[in-house]
C-alpha positions as CSV (number, residue, x, y, z in Angstrom):
1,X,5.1,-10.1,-1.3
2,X,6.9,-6.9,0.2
3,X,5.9,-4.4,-2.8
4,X,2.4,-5.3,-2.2
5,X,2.9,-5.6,2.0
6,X,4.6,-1.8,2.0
7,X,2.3,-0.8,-0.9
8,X,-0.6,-1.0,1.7
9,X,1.2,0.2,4.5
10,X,1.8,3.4,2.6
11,X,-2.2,3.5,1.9
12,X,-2.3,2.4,-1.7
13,X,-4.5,-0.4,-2.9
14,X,-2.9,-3.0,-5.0
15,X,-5.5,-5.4,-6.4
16,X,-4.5,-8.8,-7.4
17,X,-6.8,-10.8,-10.4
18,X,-6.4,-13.8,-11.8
19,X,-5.0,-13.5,-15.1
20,X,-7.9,-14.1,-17.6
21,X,-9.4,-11.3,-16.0
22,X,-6.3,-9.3,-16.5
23,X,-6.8,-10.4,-20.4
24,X,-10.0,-9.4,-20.6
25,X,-9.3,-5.9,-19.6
26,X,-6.6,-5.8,-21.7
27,X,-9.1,-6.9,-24.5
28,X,-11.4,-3.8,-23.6
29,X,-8.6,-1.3,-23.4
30,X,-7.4,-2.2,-26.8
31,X,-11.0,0.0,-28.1
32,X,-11.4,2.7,-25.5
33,X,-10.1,4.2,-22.3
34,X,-10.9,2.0,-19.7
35,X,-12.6,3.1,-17.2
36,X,-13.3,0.4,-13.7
37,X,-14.3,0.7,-10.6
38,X,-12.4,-0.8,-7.7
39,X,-14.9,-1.3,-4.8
40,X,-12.5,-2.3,-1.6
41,X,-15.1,-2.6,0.6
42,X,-17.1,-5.7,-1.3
43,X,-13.7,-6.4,-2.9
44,X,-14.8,-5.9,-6.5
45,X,-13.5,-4.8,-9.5
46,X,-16.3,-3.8,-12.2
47,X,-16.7,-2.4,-15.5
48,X,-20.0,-2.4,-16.7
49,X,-19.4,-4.5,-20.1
50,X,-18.1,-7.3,-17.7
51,X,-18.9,-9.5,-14.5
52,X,-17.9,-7.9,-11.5
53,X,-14.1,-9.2,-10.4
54,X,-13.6,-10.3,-6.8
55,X,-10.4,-9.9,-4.8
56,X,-8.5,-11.2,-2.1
57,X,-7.4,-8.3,0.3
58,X,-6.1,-8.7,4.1
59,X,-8.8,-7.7,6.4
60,X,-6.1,-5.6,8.7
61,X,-4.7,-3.3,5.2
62,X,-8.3,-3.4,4.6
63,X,-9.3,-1.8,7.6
64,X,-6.8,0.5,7.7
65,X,-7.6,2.1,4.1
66,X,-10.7,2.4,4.7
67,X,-10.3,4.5,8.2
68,X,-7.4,6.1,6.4
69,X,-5.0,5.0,9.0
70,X,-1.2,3.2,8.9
71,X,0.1,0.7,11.4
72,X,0.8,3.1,14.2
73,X,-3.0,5.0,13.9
74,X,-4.5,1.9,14.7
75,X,-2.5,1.4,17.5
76,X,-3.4,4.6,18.6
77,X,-6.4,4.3,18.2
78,X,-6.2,1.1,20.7
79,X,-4.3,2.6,23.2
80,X,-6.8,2.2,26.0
81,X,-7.1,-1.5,25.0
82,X,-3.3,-2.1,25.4
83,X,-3.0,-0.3,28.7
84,X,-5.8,-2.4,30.1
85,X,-4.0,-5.5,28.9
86,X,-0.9,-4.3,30.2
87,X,-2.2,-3.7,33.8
88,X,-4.3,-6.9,33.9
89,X,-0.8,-8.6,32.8
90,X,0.8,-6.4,35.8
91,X,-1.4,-7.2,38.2
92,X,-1.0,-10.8,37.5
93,X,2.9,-11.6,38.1
């Protein structure tokens, strides 16, 4: 999905459930304020009258909100990793 693809890339966290979880926390916010916890690192959603909620996430977006990088940090961050592929792919032909 693009939304969710550029939603990442721009650093914020869409989290997908399937929908009888999504009922169920409609269910709870009919009483109060709800108030969850979105754990991206165990990819878990919790609330403490529930089960915790498991998600799906790409392991790449994943990394990248955690370190609190986009696209172009990371490869950055690889540089030195590229420019020894690059030579070895040089030195080859």
């Amino acid at each position: 999905d693009i939304f969710f693809n550029n939603s990442a890339k721009n650093g914020l966290l869409l989290v997908q459930l399937p929908e009888d979880h999504i009922n169920m926390l409609f269910d709870l916010s009919e009483d109060d304020l709800l108030h969850l916890a979105i754990d991206l690192e165990k990819q878990l959603v919790t609330h403490e009258k529930l089960d915790d909620m498991p998600f799906d996430y790409d392991p790449f977006a994943k990394h990248c909100l955690i370190n609190g990088m986009d696209q172009l940090d990371y490869m950055l961050s690889n540089m030195d990793k590229i420019d020894a592929y690059e030579a070895k792919k040089r030195n080859v032909v």
